[in-house]
C-alpha positions as a printed Julia matrix, in Angstrom:
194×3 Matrix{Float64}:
 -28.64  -29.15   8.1
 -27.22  -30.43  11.11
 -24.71  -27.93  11.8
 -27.86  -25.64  11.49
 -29.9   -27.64  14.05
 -26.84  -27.59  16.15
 -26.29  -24.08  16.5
 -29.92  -23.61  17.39
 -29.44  -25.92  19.97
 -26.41  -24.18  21.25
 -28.72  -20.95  21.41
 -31.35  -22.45  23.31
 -29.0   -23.44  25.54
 -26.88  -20.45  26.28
 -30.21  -18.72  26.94
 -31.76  -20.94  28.96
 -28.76  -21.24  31.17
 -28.96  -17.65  33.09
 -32.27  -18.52  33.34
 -31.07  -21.54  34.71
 -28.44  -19.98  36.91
 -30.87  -17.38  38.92
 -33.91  -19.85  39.19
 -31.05  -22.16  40.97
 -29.54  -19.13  43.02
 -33.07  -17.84  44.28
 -33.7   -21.43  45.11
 -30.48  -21.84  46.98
 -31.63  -18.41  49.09
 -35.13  -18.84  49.64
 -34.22  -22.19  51.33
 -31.94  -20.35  53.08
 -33.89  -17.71  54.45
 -36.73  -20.65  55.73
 -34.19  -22.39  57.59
 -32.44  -19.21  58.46
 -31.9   -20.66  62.34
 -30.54  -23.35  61.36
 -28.11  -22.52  58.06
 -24.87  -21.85  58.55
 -23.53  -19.23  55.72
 -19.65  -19.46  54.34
 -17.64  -18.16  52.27
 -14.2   -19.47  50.43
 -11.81  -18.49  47.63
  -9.47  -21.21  46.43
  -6.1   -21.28  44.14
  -4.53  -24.53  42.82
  -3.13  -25.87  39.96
  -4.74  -27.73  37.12
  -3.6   -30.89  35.36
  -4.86  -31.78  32.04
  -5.89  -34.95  30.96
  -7.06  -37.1   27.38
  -7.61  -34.57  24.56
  -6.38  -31.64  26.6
  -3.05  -33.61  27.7
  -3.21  -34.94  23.87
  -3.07  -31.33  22.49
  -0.24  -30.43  24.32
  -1.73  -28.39  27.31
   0.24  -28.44  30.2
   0.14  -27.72  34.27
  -1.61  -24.49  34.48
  -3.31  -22.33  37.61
  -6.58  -22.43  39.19
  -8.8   -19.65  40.9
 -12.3   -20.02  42.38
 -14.56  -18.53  44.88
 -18.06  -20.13  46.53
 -20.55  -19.24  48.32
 -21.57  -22.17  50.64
 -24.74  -22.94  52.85
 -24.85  -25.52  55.62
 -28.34  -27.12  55.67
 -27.43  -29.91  57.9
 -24.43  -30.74  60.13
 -23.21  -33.02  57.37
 -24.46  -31.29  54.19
 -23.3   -28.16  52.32
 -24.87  -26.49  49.22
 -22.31  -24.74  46.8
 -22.14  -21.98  44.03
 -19.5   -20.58  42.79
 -17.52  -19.12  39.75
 -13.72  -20.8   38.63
 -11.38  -20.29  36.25
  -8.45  -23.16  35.3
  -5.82  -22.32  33.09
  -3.56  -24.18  31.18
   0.1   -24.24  29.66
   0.81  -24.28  26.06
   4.31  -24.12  24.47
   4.94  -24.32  20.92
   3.8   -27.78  20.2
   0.29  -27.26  21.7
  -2.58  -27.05  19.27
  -5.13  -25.47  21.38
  -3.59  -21.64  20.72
  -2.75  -19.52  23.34
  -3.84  -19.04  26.65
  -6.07  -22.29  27.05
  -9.22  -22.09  29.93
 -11.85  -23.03  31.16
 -13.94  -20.59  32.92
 -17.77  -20.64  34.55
 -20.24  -21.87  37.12
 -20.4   -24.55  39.19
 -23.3   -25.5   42.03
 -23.6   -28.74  44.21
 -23.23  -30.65  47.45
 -20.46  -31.56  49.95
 -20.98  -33.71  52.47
 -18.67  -34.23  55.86
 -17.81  -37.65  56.63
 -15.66  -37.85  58.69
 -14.38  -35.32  61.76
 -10.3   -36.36  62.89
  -9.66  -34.37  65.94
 -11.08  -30.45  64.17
 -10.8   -31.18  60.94
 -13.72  -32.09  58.69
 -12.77  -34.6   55.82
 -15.26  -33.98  53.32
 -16.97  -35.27  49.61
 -18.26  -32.98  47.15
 -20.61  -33.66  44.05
 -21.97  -30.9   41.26
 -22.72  -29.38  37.54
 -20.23  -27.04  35.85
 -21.43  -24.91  33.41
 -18.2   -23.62  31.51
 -17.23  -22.45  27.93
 -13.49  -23.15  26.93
 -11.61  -20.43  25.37
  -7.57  -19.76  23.98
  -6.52  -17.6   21.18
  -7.92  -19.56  18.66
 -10.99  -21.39  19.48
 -14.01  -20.01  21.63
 -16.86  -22.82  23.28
 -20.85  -22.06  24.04
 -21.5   -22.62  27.43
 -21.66  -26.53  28.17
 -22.82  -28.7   30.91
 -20.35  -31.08  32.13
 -19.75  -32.39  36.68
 -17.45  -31.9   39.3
 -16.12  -34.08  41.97
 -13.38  -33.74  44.51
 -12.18  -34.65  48.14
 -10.42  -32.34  50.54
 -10.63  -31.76  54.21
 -11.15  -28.2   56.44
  -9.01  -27.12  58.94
  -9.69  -24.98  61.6
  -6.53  -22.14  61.76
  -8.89  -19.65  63.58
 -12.24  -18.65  64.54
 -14.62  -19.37  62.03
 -11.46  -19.6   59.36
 -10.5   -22.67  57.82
  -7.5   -23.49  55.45
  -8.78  -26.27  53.06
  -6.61  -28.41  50.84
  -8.51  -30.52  47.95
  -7.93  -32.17  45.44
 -10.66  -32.37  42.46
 -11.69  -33.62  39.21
 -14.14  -31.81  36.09
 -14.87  -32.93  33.37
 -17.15  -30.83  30.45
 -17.42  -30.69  26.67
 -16.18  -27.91  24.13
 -18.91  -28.5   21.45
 -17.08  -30.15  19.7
 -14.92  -33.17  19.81
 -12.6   -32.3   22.05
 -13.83  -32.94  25.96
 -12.25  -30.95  28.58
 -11.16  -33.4   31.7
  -8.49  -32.22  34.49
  -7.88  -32.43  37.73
  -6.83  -29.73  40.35
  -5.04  -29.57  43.26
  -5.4   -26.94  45.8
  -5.47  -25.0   48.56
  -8.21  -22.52  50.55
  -9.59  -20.33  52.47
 -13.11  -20.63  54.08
 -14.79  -18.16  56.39
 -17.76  -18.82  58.41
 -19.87  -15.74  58.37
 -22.22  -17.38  60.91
């Protein structure tokens, strides 16, 4: 009976969540377009490398690469809305029990806030929800809810371009008992298209 209520929970979920996703992403533009003066619209794709940690590193996955892309909205002089998609993979040799081709791959939406300007760079903070499903040869997740932090800094190398190292942490579950936690560590691009 539980594994019954589970899976109808698990349903309701992965509906709700596009639901979810556009309500958020309308949001996210709407406020846009009322502050349009004042909102400064970016763009910035990202590649890194992941690191797994407690069950994942317990499994046996290893190092593995990172990809993202965003869509970012200054609100503020400090303050940055985020969406985006991302996709971390990870490493697994023979000993791994995860199967092949471990990842974890989905949305993610929050804040970043400047705090701190040395010289043209902006050192920055940065706060949000993932919504992600893990996958590999042999196992397949619903989407789950899990959070995002990380650090980095942008710097200018051009107008409006910015090269942005950071270095971040997620953590979501599988639905099950394994948890996915890793950190990344990587390096971007961000254009300001005004």
């Amino acid at each position: 009976m539980n594994t019954h209520i589970h899976t109808v929970r698990s349903r309701t979920i992965t509906r709700r969540l596009p639901v979810s996703a556009i309500l958020a992403f309308s949001a996210f533009w709407i406020f846009a377009a009322q502050a349009q003066a004042q909102v400064g619209i970016g763009v910035e794709g990202r590649a890194g490398v992941t690191f797994p940690q407690g069950d994942l590193s317990d499994a046996g996955a290893e190092a593995g690469l990172s990809f993202g892309a965003e869509l970012q909205a200054n609100f503020q002089r400090n303050l940055t809305a985020y969406v985006g998609l991302h996709r971390h993979a990870f490493n697994c040799d023979d000993a791994c029990t995860l199967g092949n081709d471990p990842r974890s791959t989905g949305v993610a939406a929050g804040l970043k806030y400047i705090f701190h300007a040395p010289g043209d760079a902006l050192a920055w903070a940065r706060g949000g929800i993932v919504a992600n499903t893990f996958e590999s040869s042999t196992r397949s997740s619903d989407r789950e809810i899990g959070f995002e932090l990380g650090v980095g800094a942008d710097m200018p190398i051009g107008a409006r371009l910015y090269l942005v190292p950071n270095i971040g942490f997620i953590s979501h579950s599988t639905g099950n008992s394994l948890k996915a936690n890793f950190f990344t560590l990587g390096l971007g691009a961000h254009y300001h298209l005004r």
